[in-house]
C-alpha positions in Angstrom: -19.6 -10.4 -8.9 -21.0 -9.6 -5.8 -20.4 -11.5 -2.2 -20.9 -11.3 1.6 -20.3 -7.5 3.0 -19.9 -6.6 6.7 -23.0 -4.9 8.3 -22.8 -2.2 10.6 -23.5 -4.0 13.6 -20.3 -6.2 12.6 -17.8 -3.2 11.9 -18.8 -1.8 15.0 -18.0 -5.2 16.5 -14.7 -5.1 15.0 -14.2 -1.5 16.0 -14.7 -3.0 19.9 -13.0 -5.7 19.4 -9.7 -4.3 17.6 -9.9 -1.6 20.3 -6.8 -1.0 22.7 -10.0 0.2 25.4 -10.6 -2.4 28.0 -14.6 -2.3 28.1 -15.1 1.2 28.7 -14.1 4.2 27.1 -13.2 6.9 29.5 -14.1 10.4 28.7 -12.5 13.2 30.3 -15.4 15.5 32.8 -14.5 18.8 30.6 -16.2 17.4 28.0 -19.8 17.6 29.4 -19.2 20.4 32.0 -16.4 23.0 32.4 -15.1 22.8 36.3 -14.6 25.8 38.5 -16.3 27.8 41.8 -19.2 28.7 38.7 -20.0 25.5 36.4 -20.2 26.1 33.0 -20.9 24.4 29.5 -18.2 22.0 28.2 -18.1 21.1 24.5 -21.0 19.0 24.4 -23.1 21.7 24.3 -22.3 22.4 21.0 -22.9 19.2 19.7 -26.9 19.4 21.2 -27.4 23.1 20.0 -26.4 22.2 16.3 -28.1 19.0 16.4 -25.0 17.8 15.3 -26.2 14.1 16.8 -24.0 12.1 13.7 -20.8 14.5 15.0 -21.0 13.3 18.5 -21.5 9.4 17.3 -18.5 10.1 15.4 -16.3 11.6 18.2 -17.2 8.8 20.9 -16.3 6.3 18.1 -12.9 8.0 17.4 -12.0 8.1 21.6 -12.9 4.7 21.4 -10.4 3.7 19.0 -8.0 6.3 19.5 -6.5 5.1 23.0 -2.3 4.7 22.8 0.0 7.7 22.0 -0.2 9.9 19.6 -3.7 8.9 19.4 -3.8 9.3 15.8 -6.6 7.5 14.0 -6.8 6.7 10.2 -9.6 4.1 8.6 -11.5 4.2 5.4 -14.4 6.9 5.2 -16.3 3.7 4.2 -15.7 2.0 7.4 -16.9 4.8 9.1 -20.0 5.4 7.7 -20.8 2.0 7.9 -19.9 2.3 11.3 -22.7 5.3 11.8 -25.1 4.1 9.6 -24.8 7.0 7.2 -24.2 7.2 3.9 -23.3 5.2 0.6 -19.6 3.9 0.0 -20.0 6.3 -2.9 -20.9 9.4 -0.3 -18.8 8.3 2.2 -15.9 10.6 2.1 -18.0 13.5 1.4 -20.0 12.5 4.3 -17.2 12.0 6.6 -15.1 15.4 6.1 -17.8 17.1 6.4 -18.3 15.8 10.1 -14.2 16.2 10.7 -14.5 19.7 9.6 -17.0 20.5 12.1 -14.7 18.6 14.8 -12.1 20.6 13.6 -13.6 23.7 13.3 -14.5 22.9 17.3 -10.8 22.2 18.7 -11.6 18.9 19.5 -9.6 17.3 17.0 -6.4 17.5 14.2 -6.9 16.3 10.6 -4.4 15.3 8.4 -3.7 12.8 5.7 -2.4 9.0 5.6 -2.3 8.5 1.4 -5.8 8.2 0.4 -7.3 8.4 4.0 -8.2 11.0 6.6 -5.7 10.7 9.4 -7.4 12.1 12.7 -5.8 13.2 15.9 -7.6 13.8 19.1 -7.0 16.8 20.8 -8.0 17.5 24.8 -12.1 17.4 25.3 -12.3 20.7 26.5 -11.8 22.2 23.1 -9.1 24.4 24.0 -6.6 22.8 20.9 -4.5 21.5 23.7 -2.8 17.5 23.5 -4.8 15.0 24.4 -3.9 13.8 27.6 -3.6 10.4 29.4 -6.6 9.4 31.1 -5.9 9.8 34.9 -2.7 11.6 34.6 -3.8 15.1 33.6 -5.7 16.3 36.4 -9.1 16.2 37.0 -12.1 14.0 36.6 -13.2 11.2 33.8 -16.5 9.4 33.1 -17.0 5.9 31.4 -18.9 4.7 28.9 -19.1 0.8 28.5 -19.0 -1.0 25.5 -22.3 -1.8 26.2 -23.5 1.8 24.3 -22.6 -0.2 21.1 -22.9 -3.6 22.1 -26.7 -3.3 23.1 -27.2 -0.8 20.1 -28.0 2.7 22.5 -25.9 4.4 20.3 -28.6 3.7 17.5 -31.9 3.7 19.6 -30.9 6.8 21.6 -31.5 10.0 19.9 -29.3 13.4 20.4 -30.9 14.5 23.9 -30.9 11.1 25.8 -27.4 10.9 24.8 -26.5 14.1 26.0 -28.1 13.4 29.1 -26.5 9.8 29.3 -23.3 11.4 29.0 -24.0 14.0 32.0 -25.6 11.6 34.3 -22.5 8.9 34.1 -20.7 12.2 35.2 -22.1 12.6 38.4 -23.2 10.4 41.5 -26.3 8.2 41.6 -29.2 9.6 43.3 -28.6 12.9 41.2 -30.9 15.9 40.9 -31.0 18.1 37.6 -33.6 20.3 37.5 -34.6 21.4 33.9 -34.6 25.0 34.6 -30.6 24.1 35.3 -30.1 23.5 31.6 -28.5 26.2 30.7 -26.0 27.6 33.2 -25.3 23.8 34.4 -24.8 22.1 30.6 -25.3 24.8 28.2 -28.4 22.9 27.0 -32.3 24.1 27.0 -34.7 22.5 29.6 -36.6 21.2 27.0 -33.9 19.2 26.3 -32.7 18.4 29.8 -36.8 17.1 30.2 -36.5 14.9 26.8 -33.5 13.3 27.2 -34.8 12.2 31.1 -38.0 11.2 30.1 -36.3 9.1 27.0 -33.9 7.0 29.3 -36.7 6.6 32.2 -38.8 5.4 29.0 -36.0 2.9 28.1 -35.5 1.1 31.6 -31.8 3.3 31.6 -32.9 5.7 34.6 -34.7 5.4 37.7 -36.6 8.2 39.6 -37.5 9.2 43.0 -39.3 12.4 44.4 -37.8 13.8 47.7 -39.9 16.0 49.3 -38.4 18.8 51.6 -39.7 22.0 53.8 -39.9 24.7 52.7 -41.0 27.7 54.6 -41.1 30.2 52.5 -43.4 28.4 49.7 -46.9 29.0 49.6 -47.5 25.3 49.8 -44.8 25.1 52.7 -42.7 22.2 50.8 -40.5 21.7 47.6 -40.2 18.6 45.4 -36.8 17.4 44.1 -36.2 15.0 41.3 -33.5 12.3 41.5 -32.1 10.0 39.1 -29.7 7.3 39.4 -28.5 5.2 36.2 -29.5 1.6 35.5 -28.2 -1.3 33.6 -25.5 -1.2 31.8 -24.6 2.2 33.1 -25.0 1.8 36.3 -25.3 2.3 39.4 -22.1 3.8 40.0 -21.9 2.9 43.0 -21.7 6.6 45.1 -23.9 8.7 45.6 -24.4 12.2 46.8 -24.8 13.4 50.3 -27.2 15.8 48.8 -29.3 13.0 47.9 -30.1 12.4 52.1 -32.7 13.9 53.9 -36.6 15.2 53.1 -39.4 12.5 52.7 -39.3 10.2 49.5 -43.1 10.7 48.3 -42.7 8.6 44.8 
């Protein structure tokens, strides 16, 4: 006898709403670039050069349900690949462990057992194996992402590189400047990339643009030409923005 079954928009409803997150879910800096006097590639990297774009859909949703100590998770593979929108309730589990493995298999999280399901525990963002910690009481720096990147559905019109690039930009001040060619040292991803996912939240109203230009002496043309972007609705503005933003001539 068959009946009403939830959809995916409405289990990731009740993933919000059963949430212990307050609108936001905050992700710790490390994640998306590893801190020091020479910046380097956090985690997410890894994620972008595997293509692994159902892994990191998978992660965000376990940090968002994974707030309050010992931030151990465990749900039905069912629920979530319903959740992702991969899948058959047949192919579920298959699915899934096949996405915790790789998780795993990048330090980012535990995996265990609760009877019949797979109990997950999240593990610091840096990948180092290391406890999760508080947000705000371990040291460094967090980003946010609102409720609003599965509330308005970006987690499912978004592919792998606007996501990445999501992720970076809510890490830094409005009014930033990326250059492609800083990819790689910067993020660990290719400029290619870096140029996609831009263009891809520019082309979905997420990003705005303006084109400082500066002098330049030393150029043949006698000036250089700097991209900024700062993040729109529901991302932003965040409200700061970068004293390397001032100065040169806005020309677009």
């Amino acid at each position: 006898m068959s009946g009403p079954v939830a959809s995916r928009q409405e289990t990731i409803e009740w993933f919000l709403t059963t949430s212990k997150r307050k609108g936001k879910v905050p992700v710790h800096k490390v994640f998306v670039q590893r801190p020091g006097a020479l910046p380097g590639p956090g985690p997410l990297a890894r994620f972008v050069t595997a293509g692994r774009e159902r892994g990191l859909d998978l992660y965000l949703l376990l940090l968002l349900r994974s707030a309050g100590h010992p931030h151990k998770v465990a749900l039905p593979a069912g629920t979530w690949a319903r959740a992702l929108g991969i899948a058959t309730p047949d192919t579920a589990s298959a699915a899934l462990a096949k996405q915790w493995r790789w998780l795993a298999d990048q330090r980012l999280i535990e995996r265990g057992r609760r009877g019949s399901w797979a109990e997950v525990r999240v593990l610091r963002e840096d990948g180092s194996g290391t406890d999760y910690p508080r947000p705000g009481h371990a040291g460094g720096t967090w980003l946010s992402l609102p409720f609003a990147y599965w509330e308005e559905n970006w987690a499912g019109r978004l592919g792998l590189p606007a996501k990445a690039l999501l992720l970076i930009a809510l890490s830094l001040l409005d009014d930033f400047y990326l250059p492609e060619e800083k990819g790689p040292p910067w993020y660990g991803i290719s400029p290619d990339t870096v140029g996609r996912g831009l263009r891809s939240l520019k082309a979905q109203g997420l990003l705005t643009e303006r084109v400082l230009q500066r002098k330049a002496p030393g150029t043949a043309q006698g000036f250089t030409r700097q991209h900024h972007y700062t993040l729109q609705p529901p991302f932003g503005p965040l409200g700061k923005t970068s004293r390397a933003a001032k100065g040169g001539e806005v020309v677009s």
